[in-house]
Phi, psi and omega in degrees: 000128183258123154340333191249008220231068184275145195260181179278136175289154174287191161297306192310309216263346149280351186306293188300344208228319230218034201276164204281141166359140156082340182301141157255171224295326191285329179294299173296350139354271165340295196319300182296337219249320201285314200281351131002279185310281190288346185275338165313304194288333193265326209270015186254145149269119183318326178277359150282354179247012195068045189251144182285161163242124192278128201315315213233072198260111183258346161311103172280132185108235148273152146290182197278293195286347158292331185283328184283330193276333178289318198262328186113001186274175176251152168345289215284336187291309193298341176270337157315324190284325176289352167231046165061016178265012226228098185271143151089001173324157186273186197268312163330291206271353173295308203303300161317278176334290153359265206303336170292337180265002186040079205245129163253204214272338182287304168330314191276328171290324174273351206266344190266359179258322141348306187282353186284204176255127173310148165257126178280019173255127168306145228293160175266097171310194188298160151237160215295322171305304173301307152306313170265023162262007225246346186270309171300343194272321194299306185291334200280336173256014186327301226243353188296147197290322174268154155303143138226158195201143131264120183282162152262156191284358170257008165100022169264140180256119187278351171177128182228165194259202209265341182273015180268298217279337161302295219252314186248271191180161185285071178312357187035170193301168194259178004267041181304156172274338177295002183239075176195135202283340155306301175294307187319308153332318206240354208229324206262132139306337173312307209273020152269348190259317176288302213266115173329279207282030232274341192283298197290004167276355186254303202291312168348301197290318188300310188323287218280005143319270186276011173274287159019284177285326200302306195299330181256074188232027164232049160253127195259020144284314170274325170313332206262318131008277206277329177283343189294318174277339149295341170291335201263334215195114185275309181318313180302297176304289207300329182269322172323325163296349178287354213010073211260157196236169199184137149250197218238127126205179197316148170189183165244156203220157139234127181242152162253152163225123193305005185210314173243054169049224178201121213230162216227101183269170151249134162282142156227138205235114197242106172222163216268154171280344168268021158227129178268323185280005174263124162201188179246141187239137193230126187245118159294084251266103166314179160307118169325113187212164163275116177275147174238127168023153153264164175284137171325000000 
């Protein structure tokens, strides 16, 4: 599969980013929540949880009423919710469900932000404070050995030092649209060549993409965003379909460079209390090692 090569979206996986006519914010809500909920459900194997099996059994993953029987619900409620009829599960049975799903914390956080009531207030711009303090944070590192930039929750980067530019590229002053760390991830050849991991440094991002979008989800930035990079990049569309979840924390990166080799950052992540969705992400230079490759 090629970066330039976009395939036709499935049903599941335009469902959320394409929603059909006439739906509202709350239907389509459902809508995510349901399709979540089954793509959870077909990847567990039954026979790891200790479930009898029926011989000529064609399903894959769990069944509906196996999963209702694992959280304590009935059949008929837990097969509404999966088909977008059921509003308002409690934080209990969310809880329940988690765990029948074998859910991890990432998992359990979107699936309970999913689970909300849309919000009828529009996205909150930056705020001014929060950006220029987070700006002071950026210049304070000017001369740092690691990169550091500040991001926006859609990936633009509003400001970076000189090892940003050096490590990644001169993302130059915003609001170019070319300066976002995102299009950079999936659209520059360059950024296959810097980042050692590049594949699972892409799937991080969609995760923490669409955890994102869950949390935001009348912001139409990030929608005219997310369809932009499906129309554009069959990588991006197959894994945004894995609906695979991510947050933003601390991790290690290996990045090359043609001149100053391949070096091994700690991420670290710095945001203001008054934006929670702004922040500086600072790569701390580990100790000198050889990294090695990922496997072919």
């Amino acid at each position: 599969m090629t970066d330039s090569a976009a395939r036709p979206a499935s049903r599941a996986g335009a469902e959320a980013l394409v929603p059909r006519r006439g739906r509202s914010a709350e239907e389509r809500r459902r809508d995510q929540l349901a399709e979540f909920l089954r793509h959870r459900r077909s990847r567990l194997d039954p026979t790891l949880l200790g479930l009898p099996i029926a011989p000529r059994r064609r399903a894959s993953g769990l069944l509906r009423e196996e999963v209702a029987s694992l959280a304590g619900v009935s059949t008929g409620w837990y097969t509404a919710l999966e088909q977008g009829r059921a509003a308002n599960p409690s934080p209990q049975v969310l809880d329940a469900i988690a765990t029948a799903l074998r859910l991890d914390a990432d998992d359990r956080r979107y699936l309970r932000e999913l689970a909300k009531p849309p919000a009828r207030t529009q996205v909150a711009p930056i705020d001014d404070t929060a950006e220029a303090d987070l700006r002071a944070v950026v210049a304070a590192h000017a001369d740092a050995a690691g990169p550091t930039y500040l991001a926006t929750r859609h990936g633009d980067v509003l400001a970076h030092n000189r090892a940003t530019a050096d490590w990644y590229t001169d993302f130059g002053p915003p609001p170019a649209a070319e300066n976002n760390m995102v299009r950079w991830l999936f659209q520059a050849p360059q950024a296959r060549s810097r980042l050692v991991d590049w594949e699972n440094e892409c799937r991080d991002m969609v995760g923490r993409l669409r955890a994102n979008y869950a949390a935001q989800p009348g912001d139409q930035r990030m929608v005219a965003m997310l369809r932009e990079l499906k129309a554009h990049s069959a990588v991006f569309h197959g894994w945004w379909d894995e609906q695979h979840i991510a947050t933003q924390r601390g991790r290690l990166r290996a990045m090359r460079h043609p001149t100053l080799g391949t070096r091994t950052f700690r991420l670290v992540v710095v945001r203001s209390p008054q934006d929670s969705f702004l922040g500086v992400v600072m790569h701390l230079p580990e100790p000198t090692e050889e990294v090695a490759a990922p496997p072919e």
